[in-house]
N, C-alpha and C positions, 0 to 999 in steps of 0.2 A: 082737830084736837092736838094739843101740844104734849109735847111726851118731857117727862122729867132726864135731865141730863143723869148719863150712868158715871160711875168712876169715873172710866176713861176719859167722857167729856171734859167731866170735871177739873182731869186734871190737865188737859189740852184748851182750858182756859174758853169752854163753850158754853154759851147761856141757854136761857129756854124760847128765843125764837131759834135758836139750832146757827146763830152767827157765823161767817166764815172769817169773818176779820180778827179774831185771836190770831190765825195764822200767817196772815198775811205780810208778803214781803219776809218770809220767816225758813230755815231749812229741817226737817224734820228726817231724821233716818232711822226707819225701825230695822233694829237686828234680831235674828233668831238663831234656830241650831235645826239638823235635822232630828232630833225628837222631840222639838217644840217649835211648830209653825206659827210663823207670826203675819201669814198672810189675810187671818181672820181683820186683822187691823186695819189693813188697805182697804179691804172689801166696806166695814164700817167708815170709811173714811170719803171713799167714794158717794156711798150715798148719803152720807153730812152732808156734802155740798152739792149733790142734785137734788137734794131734797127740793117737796115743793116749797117752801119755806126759806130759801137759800138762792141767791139771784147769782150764783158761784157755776164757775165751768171749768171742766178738767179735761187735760188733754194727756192721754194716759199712754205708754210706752210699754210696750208688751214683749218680753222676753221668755216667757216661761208658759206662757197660757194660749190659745186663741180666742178670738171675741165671743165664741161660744160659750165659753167658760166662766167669762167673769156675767155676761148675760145670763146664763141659768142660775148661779149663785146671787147674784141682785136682782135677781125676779122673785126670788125664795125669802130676801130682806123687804124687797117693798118696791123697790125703785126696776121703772123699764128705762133699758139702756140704748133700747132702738128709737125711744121716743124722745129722749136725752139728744142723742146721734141727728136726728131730725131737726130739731131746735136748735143746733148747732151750740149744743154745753157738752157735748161729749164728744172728744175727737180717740181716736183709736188709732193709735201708730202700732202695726204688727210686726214686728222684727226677730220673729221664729224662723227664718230664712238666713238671719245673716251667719255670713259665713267669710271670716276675713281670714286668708293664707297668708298674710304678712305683715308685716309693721306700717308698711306704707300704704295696705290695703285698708286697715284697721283704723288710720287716723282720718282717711279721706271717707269712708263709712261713716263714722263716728262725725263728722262734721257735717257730713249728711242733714245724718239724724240732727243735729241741732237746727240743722235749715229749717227740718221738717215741725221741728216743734213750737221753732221761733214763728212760722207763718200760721200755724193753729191757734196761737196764741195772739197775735192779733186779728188774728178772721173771729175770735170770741170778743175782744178789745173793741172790733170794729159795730158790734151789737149794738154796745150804748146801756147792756140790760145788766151787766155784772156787777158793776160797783165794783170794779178792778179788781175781782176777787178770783183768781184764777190759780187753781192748782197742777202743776206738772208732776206726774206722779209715775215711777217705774219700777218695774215687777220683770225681774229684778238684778242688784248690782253684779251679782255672782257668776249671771249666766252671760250676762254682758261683758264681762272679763274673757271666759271662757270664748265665746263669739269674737272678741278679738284677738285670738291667736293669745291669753292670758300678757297683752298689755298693759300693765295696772297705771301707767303712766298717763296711756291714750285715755283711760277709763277716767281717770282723774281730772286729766284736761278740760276731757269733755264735763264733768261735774262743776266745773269752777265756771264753764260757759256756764250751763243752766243758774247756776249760782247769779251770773250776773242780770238775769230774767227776775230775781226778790228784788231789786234795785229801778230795774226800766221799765217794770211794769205794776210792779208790788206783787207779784206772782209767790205761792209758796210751793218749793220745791219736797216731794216727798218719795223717800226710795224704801225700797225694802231688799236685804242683804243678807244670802245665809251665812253666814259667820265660819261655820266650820266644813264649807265644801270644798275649799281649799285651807292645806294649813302651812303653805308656804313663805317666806321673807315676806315677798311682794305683794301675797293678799294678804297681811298683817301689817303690812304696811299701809294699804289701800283702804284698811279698816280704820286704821289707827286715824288716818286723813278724813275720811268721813264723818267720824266720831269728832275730832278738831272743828270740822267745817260745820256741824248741826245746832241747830239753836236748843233745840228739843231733841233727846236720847230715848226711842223706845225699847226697850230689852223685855222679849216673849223667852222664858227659859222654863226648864222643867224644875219641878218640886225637890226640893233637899232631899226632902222624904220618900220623892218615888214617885212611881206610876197611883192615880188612884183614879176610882170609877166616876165620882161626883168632883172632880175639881182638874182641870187640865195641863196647868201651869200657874206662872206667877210673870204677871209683866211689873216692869220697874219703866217709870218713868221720870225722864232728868230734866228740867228745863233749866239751864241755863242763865244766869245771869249777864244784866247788860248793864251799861253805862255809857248815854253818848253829849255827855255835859251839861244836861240839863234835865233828865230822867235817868232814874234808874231804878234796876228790880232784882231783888235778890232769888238764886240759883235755889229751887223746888224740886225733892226728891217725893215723887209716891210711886208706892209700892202697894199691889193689893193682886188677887188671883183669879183667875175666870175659868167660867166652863163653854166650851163652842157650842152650839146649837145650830141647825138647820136652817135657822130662821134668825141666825145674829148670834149670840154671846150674853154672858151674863160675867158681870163684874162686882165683884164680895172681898171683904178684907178675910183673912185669916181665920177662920171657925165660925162664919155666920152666913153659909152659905145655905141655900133649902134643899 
């Protein structure tokens, strides 16, 4: 049974076989704050594309969580993540261990890790079953800073590698960054780069109006405008509100929520 696309689909340009290729070859950075989590979005985003509907594999970069984590959370949306893992559409990079003392520790880490992603990402390529639809997804950019000795430079570096994975592969890159964990030059800087580098802008922030019991926040979504000589598409702003659930989220414009 097909399920009707919500806002957020909507405006992430997703039809009703649950498509992965809106995003493909594409960078997407959701930002949040610590009074409004915007990791509900990953979680939904994850199982978009292991859905069974979706011939998409993600190989995900784990900063903040252990595989336990996002496993009981996409068991509670629908999707098993060890049966993903098995199939070889779910890779899991755990990087709750790093731990870089220095500039020179932190770039050669950080290069690492892209070793690590660029060989997941063709061990899914080498399938034959994805229709090169491969999402790189990390959770997340903040603690990734933090991890390296607050390099924003090395952070970046490495972001402009994965960036070139939308290109050699048609891979879409997808991060999530709290915004206000650091409020330094260099993570305003690092944001500011990020926000530059995305095709698509997601912003989870809290209500004008406050805390309220039925509605949680407001995401605003940016898509970006292209042109490469012979297409082009004009930059799409929506804006609308959700409530988290146990079991997913619920997405409603402004006063038509149940």
């Amino acid at each position: 049974m097909e399920r009707s696309p919500n806002l957020l689909d909507e405006a992430l340009g997703f039809n009703h076989q649950l498509s992965a290729s809106s995003l493909r070859g594409r960078a997407v950075f959701i930002e949040d704050c610590l009074e409004t989590s915007g990791s509900f979005v990953l979680h939904h985003l994850i199982k978009h594309f292991l859905s069974l509907h979706s011939s998409a594999g993600v190989v995900f970069v784990a900063f903040a969580q252990p595989l336990s984590h996002y496993e009981r959370i996409l068991r509670k949306l629908g999707c098993n993540l060890l049966t993903q893992r098995n199939n070889n559409r779910f890779f899991f990079i755990d990087m709750l261990n790093l731990d870089c003392a220095d500039g020179e520790t932190s770039e050669g880490e950080l290069a690492a890790l892209y070793g690590k992603i660029q060989k997941a990402v063709e061990a899914i390529e080498a399938t034959g079953n994805n229709g090169n639809s491969i999402s790189v997804m990390i959770d997340d950019i903040s603690l990734m800073e933090v991890a390296a000795n607050g390099s924003s430079h090395h952070v970046l570096d490495f972001l402009h590698y994965c960036y070139t994975l939308t290109s050699e592969f048609g891979c879409s890159v997808i991060a999530l960054n709290h915004e206000d964990i650091c409020s330094n030059t260099e993570n305003s800087r690092l944001t500011l780069q990020m926000e530059y580098m995305a095709d698509i802008l997601i912003k989870a922030e809290p209500l004008a109006t406050g805390l309220a019991s039925d509605v949680h926040g407001q995401l605003t979504v940016l898509e970006k405008g292209f042109s490469d000589g012979q297409t082009s598409s004009r930059g799409k702003v929506h804006k609308f509100q959700f409530k988290v659930k146990e079991n997913g989220a619920d997405y409603f414009y402004p006063g038509t929520s149940v």
